[in-house]
matplotlib code that plots the C-alpha trace (Angstrom):
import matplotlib.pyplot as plt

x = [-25.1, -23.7, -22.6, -24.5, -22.8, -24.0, -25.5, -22.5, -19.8, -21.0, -22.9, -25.7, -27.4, -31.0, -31.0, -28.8, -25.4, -22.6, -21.7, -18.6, -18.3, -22.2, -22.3, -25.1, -24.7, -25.0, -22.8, -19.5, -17.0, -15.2, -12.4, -11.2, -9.3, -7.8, -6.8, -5.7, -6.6, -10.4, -9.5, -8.1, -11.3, -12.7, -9.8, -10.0, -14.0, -13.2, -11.3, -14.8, -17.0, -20.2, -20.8, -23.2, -23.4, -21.9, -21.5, -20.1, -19.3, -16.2, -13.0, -15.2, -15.6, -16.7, -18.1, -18.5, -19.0, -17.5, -14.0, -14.1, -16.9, -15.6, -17.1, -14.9, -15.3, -12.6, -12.5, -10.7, -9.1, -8.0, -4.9, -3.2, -3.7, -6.2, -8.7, -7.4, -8.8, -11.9, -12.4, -11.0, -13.2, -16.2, -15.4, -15.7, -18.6, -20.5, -19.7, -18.9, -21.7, -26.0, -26.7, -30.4, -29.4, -26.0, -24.2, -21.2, -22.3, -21.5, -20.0, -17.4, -16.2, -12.6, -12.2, -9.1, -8.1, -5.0, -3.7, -2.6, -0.7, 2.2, 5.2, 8.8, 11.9, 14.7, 17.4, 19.0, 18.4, 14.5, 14.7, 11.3, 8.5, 9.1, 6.4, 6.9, 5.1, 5.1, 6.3, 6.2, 5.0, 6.3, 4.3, 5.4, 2.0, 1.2, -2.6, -2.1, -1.0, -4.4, -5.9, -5.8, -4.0, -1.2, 1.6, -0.2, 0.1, 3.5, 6.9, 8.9, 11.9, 12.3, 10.6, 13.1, 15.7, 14.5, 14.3, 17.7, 19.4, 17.6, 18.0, 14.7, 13.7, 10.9, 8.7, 8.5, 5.2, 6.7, 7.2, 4.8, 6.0, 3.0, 3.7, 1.6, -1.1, 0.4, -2.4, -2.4, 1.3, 0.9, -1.6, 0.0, 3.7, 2.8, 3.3, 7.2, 6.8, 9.9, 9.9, 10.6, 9.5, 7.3, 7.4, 4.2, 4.6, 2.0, 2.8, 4.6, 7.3, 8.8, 8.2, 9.7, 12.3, 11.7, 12.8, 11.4, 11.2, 10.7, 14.0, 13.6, 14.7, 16.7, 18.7, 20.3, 16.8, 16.5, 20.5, 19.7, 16.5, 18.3, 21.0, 19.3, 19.1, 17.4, 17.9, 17.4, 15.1, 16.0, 13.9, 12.7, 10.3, 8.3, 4.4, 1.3, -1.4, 0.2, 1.1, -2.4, -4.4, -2.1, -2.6, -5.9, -6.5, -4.6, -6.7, -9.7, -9.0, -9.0, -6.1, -4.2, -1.3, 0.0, 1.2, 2.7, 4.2, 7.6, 7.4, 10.2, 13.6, 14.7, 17.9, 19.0, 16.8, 14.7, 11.1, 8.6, 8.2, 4.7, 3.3, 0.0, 0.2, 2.8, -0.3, -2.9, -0.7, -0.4, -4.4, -4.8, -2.2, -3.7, -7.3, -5.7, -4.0, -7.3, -10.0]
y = [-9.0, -6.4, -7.2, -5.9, -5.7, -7.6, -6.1, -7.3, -5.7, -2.5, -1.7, 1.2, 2.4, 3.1, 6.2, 5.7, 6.5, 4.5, 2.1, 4.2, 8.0, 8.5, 10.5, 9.6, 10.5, 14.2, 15.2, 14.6, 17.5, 16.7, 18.2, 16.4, 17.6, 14.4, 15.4, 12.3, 14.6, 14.4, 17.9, 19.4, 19.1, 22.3, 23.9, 23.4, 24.1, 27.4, 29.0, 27.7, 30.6, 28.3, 25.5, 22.9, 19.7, 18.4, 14.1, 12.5, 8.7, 7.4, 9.3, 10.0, 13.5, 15.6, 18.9, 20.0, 23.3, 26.1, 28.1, 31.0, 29.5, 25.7, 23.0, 20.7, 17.8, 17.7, 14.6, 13.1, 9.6, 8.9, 7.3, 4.1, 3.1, 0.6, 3.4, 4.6, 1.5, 2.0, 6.7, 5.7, 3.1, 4.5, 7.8, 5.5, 4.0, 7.4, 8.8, 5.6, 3.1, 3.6, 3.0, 1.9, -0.9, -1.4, -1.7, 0.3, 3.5, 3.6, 7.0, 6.9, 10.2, 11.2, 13.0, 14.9, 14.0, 16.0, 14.3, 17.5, 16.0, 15.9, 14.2, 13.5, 14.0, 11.8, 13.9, 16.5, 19.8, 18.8, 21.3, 20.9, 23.6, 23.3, 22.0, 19.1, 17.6, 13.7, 12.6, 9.2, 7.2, 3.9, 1.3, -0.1, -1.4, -4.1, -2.9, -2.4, -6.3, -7.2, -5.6, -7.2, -5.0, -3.5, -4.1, -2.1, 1.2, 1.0, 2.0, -1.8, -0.8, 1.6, -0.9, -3.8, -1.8, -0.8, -3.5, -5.2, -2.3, -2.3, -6.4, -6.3, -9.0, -11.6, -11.6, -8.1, -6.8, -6.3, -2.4, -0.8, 2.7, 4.7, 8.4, 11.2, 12.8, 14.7, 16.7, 17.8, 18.1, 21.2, 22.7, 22.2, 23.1, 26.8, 26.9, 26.1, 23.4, 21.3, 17.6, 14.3, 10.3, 9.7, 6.3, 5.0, 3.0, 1.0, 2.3, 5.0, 3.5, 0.1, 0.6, 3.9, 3.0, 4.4, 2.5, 3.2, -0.3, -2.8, -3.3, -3.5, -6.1, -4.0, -1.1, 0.6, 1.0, 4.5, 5.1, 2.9, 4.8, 8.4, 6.9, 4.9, 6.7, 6.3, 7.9, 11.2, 10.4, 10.4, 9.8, 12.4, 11.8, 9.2, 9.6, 6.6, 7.4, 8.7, 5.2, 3.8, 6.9, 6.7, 3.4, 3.0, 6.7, 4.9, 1.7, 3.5, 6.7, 9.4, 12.3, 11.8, 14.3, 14.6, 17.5, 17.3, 19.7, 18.4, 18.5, 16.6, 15.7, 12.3, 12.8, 16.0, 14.9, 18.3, 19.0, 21.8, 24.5, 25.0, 23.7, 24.2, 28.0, 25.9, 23.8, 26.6, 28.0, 24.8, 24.7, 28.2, 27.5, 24.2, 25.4, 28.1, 26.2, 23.8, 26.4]
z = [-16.7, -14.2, -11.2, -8.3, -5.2, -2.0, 1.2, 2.8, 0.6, 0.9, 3.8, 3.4, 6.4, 6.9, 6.4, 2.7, 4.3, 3.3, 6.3, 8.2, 7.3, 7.0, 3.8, 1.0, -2.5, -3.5, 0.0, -1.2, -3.1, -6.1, -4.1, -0.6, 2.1, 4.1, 7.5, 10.3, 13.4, 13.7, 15.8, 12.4, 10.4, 12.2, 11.4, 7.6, 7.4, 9.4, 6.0, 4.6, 3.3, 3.7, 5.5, 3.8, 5.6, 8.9, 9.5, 12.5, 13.5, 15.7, 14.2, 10.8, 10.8, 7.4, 6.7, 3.0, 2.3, 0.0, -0.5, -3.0, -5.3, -5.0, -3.1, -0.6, 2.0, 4.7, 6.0, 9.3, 8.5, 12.0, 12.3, 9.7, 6.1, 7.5, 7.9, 4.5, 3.0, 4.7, 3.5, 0.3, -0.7, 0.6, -0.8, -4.1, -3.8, -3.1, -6.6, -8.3, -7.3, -7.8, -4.2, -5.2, -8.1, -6.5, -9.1, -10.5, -12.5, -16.0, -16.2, -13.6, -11.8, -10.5, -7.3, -6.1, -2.6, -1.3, 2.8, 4.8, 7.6, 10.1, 9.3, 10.7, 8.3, 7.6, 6.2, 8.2, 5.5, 5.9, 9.0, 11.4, 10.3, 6.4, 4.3, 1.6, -0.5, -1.7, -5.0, -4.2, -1.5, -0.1, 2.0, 4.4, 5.1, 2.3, 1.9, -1.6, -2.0, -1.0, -4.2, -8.1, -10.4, -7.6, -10.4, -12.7, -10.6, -8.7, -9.1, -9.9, -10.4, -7.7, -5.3, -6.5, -6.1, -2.5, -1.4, -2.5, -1.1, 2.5, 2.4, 2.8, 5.9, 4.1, 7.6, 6.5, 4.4, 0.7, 0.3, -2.5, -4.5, -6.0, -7.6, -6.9, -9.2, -11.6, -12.4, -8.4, -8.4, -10.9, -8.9, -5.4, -7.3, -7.0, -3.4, -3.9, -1.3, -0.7, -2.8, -1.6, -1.1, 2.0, 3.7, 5.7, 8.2, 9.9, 13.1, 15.1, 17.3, 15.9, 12.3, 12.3, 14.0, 17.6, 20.6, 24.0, 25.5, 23.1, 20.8, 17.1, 14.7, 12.3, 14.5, 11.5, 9.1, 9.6, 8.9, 5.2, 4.5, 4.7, 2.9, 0.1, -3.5, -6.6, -9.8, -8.5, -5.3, -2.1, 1.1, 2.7, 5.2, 7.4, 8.0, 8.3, 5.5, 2.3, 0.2, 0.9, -0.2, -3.6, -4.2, -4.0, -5.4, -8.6, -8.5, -8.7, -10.6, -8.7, -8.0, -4.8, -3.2, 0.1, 1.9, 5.1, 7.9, 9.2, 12.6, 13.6, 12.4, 13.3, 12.1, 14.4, 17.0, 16.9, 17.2, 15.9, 19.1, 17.9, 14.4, 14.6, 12.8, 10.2, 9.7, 9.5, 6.6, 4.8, 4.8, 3.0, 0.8, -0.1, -0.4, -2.8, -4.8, -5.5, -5.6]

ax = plt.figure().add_subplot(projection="3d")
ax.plot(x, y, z, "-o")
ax.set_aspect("equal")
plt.show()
């Protein structure tokens, strides 16, 4: 017998919305734009040629609409792969679960969900301004070792290898490596985007290694990370939502790729002068290379 899935799991609203982002089935694009800045979703739906549907609750903000002939949501994640756990899933549920019998749909549909964000670099050629996109993402998060099946998707080696090399401290969440779609790595490749491994970290000052009052436990961590190699990978570049959106994306079979703006350079202490036209760029380009 299927398994239908309690009220309390998934949470519909009155008026058929799924619990958080407010969407019902039929409203989402097979293509989604992920953007962290609530702010920035107006500026995605603005290359829009027509705009369909607008939905709005705390920092959920979506509008789906179309770009040359193709349909897209843009949809604000706020800040964290805690709220990533909560878009992703419900994104999910809205193609992949009847929300009358509430039970999983036979026929099960992949979406492609491409992050454009902001992100600081950790090498000192990644200069502020430049564009990469994520190969690989490492968490430093631990959502994805709340979820059955983690080993199935990830990276072991390189993580094993990670972590012997940064002597990885056990009070620590264990660090999770999840590639990108390949399917959206072609299509994004076009742009001749730089290439690297994103790290997301669960927060902004400590776990990336900023100090303004509060001393952190391992001073040298951002030193290790630039210098750490594998195989032919390097780390490029610290951000907060990319390994979560993988992992799950993974999990549940969907396309995931991240594209951020590097607007500041940890390692030469520099920051963008203005990245919001870099951003506006990225967008287009983006947009382009999915429609």
């Amino acid at each position: 017998m299927e398994h239908r899935i309690e009220e309390s799991e998934l949470i519909i609203n009155k008026d058929g919305s799924v619990f958080h982002l407010h969407l019902k089935p039929g409203e989402l694009a097979d293509n989604i734009i992920l953007v962290g800045d609530p702010g920035r979703v107006r500026t995605v739906a603005s290359f829009f040629d027509h705009i369909e549907l607008e939905r709005s609750n705390r920092e959920f903000i979506s509008v789906t609409g179309t770009y040359k002939q193709t349909r897209f949501t843009v949809v604000a994640t706020g800040i964290g792969t805690d709220n990533i756990d909560i878009v992703v899933n419900e994104l999910d549920a809205l193609v992949n679960v009847d929300f009358e019998t509430r039970k999983v749909k036979q026929q099960l549909k992949s979406l492609n969900m491409v992050r454009i964000g902001t992100s600081g670099s950790l090498q000192h050629d990644l200069s502020v301004d430049s564009c990469l996109l994520s190969h690989k993402a490492i968490g430093f998060d631990g959502l994805l070792n709340f979820y059955e099946n983690r080993n199935k998707v990830v990276d072991m080696e390189f993580e094993q290898h990670f972590k012997e090399a940064m002597q990885w401290n056990p009070l620590l969440t264990s660090p999770y490596v999840v590639d990108a779609s390949p399917q959206l790595l072609k299509k994004l490749a076009q742009n001749e985007f730089l290439e690297g491994v994103t790290i997301s970290a669960p927060g902004f000052y400590g776990p990336q290694g900023r100090v303004i009052r509060l001393p952190i436990q391992d001073k040298e961590i951002n030193d290790k990370i630039s210098n750490f190699r594998h195989k032919q990978h390097s780390i490029t570049n610290y951000e907060m939502e990319c390994s979560a959106i993988y992992g799950l994306c993974k999990l549940l079979g969907h396309n995931a790729a991240t594209v951020c703006a590097i607007i500041a350079n940890r390692k030469a202490r520099t920051y963008s002068k203005d990245y919001k036209p870099v951003i506006k760029k990225l967008i287009k380009q983006v947009l382009d290379s999915l429609a």
